[in-house]
N, C-alpha and C positions, 0 to 999 in steps of 0.2 A: 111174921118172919122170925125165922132163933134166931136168937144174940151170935150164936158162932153161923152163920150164915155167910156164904162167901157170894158178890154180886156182880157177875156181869152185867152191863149195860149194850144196847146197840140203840140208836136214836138216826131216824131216815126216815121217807118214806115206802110206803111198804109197795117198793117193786122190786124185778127178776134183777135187776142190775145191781141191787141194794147187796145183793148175797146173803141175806138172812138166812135163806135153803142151806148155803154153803157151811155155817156156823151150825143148824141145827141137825145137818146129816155128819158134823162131825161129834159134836156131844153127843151123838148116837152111837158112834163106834168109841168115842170113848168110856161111855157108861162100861161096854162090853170088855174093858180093861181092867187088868187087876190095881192099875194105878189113879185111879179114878179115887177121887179127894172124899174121907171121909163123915167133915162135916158137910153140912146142907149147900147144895148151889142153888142159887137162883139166877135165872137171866129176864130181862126187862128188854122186851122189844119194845121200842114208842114209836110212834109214826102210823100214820095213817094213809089206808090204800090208795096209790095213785090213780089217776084216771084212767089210764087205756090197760093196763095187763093189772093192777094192783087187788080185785078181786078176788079173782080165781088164784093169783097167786097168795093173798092172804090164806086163802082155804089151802091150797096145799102149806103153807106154815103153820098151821094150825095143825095139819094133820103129822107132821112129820116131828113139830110138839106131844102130840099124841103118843107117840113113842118114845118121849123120853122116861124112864120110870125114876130116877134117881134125881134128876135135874127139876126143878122147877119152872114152867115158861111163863109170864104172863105180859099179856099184851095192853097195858092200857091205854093205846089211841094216842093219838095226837097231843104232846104238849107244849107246851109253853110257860115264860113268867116262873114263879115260884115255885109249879109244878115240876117244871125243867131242872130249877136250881134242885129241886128236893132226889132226885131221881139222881141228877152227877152226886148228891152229897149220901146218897146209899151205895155207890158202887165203888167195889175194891177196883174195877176194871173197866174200861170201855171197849168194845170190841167193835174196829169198822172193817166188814169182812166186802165191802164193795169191790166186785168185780174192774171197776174201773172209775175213776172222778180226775177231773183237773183239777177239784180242791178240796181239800176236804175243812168246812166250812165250819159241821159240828165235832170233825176229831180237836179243832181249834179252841173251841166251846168247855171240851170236855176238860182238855190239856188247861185251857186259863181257870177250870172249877179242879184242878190237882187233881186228877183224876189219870195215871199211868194209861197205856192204850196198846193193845195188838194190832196191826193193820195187814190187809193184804199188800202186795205188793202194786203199786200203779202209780201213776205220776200225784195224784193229790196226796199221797201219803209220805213218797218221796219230798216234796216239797213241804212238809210239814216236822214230821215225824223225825227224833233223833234218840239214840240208843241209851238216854240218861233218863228216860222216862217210859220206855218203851221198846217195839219190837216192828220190822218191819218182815212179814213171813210170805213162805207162797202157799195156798190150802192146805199142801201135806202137812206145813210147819205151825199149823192155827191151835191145834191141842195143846204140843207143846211148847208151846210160846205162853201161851194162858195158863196153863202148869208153873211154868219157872216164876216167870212175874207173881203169881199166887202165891209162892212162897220165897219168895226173893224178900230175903231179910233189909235190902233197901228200899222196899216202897215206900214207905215214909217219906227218905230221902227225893224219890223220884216224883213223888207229888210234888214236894217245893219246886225239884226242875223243873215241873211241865208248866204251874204255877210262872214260872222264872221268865220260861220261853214264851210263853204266851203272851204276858206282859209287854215282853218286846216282840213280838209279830203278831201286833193286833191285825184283823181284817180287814179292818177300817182302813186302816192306815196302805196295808198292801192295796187295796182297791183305789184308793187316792192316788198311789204310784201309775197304775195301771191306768186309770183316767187320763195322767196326765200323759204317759208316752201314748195314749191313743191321739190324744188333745194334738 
């Protein structure tokens, strides 16, 4: 990968709810723009195919990668551990482009590894996501939201916040809450 290499991430499993499609049909019309970033992009899909639609929807992100000519996609599977930490520690960005989550489990993951973040708009992201580290968009707004933060002379900054936030709204801890008003 070049040193000026700029790196989306997306980390899920690879199904239709995930929006992967939604992320890669947009870095397609944005190739087709004259403002489309002149060093190297790469994006990092990880996750691995779900069981019941995760297939054949792999194979259509594979193909609709296939036409990016400027972007880089690569998919390496399923991670975890080290692997995981290595993966948030290359990316200028995390991208959760999920159609819909009540939590978003790994925007949490990404935020506590400093890692700034674009999200669609939905309740997991809402309950998460705050505007000192990031962006809450609806698909039309996914390009340029990944545009500004890419060159948003505070990323630095907005890593420490996400870093900041995440410390205090571990998952753990929210899941302990939620036990207990179930309890």
């Amino acid at each position: 990968m070049p040193d000026n290499a700029r790196v989306l991430l997306t980390l899920s499993r690879i199904s239709p709810e995930k929006g992967q499609d939604l992320l890669l049909e947009k870095l397609i019309e944005w190739e087709r723009r004259d403002d489309y970033p002149s060093e190297p992009l790469w994006l990092f899909i990880c996750g691995e195919a779900a069981f019941m639609q995760g297939f054949p929807y792999l194979e259509k992100l594979r193909s609709l990668a296939a036409k990016l000519k400027k972007t880089r996609v690569i998919f390496p599977g399923y991670v975890t551990g080290d692997r995981k930490r290595a993966f948030f520690a290359l990316a200028d960005l995390y991208v959760f482009p999920s159609r819909h989550e009540t939590y978003g489990l790994t925007l949490l993951e990404a935020l506590a590894a400093g890692v700034p973040a674009v999200c669609l708009d939905h309740h997991g992201a809402r309950s998460v996501m705050k505007e000192e580290f990031g962006a809450i968009v609806q698909p039309s707004g996914l390009i340029s939201a990944i545009k500004r933060l890419l060159n948003d002379e505070n990323l630095p900054k907005m890593r420490v916040e996400a870093r900041l936030f995440a410390l205090k709204n571990r998952f753990s801890d929210q899941a302990a809450t939620l036990a207990k008003l179930l309890a």
